[in-house]
C-alpha positions in Angstrom: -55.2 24.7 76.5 -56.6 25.1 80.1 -54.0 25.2 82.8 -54.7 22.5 85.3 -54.7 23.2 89.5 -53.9 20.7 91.8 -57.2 20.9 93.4 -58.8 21.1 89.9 -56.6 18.2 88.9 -57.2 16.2 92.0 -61.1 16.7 91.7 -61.3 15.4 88.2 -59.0 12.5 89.0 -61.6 11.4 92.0 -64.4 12.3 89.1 -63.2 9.7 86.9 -62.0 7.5 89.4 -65.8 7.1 90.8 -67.3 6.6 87.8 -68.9 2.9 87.4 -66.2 0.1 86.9 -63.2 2.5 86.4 -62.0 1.6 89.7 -62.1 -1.9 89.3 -60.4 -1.7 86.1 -57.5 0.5 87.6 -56.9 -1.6 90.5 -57.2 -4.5 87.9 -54.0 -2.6 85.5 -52.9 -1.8 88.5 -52.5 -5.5 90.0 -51.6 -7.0 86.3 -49.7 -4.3 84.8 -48.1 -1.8 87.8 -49.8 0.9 86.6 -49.5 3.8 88.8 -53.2 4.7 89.2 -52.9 8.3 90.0 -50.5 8.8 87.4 -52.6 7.3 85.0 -55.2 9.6 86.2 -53.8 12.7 86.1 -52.5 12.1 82.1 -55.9 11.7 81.6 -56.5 14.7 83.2 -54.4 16.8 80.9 -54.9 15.4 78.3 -58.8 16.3 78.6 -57.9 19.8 79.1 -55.8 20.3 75.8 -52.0 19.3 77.1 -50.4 17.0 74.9 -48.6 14.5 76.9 -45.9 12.4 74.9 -44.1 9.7 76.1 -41.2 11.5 77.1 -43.8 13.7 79.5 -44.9 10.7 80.5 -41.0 9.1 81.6 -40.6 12.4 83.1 -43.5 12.8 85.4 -42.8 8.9 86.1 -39.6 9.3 87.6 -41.0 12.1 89.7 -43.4 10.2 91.1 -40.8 7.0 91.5 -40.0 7.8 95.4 -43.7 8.2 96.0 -44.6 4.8 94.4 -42.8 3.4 96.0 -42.9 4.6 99.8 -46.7 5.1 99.0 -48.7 3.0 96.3 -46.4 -0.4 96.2 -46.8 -1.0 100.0 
C-alpha cells in the first residue's frame, strides 16, 4: 500500500477530475445526490493506491469534512 501526500492526493484528484465527462458526471451526483465531490475523489484516490476504505472510513472522513461542506461546497 502506497502512502498518499496531500499534494500527491490533490494532483490525482485534479487528474481524474479533468478527465473527459467526469466532471460533468460529478457535478451531475453532486446536484442529484449531494455527493461531496472531493470526498468522492480522494476515496478514489486511496483506494487506487492499495487503502481499503470501508464504510466506516468513509462516515469518518465525512464528518470531518462536514464543517467544510458546508461553509465551502453547499454555498
Amino acid at each position: 500500500m502506497e502512502a498518499l501526500v496531500p499534494s500527491d492526493l490533490w494532483a490525482g484528484m485534479c487528474r481524474v477530475y479533468s478527465m473527459p465527462g467526469i466532471a460533468q458526471a460529478c457535478l451531475e451526483l453532486q446536484d442529484r445526490f449531494e455527493l461531496d465531490v472531493p470526498l468522492f475523489l480522494a476515496v478514489l484516490q486511496a483506494v487506487k493506491k492499495g487503502s481499503y476504505i470501508d464504510t466506516d472510513a468513509i462516515q469518518s472522513l465525512d464528518e470531518l469534512c462536514s464543517q467544510w461542506r458546508m461553509e465551502v461546497v453547499r454555498p
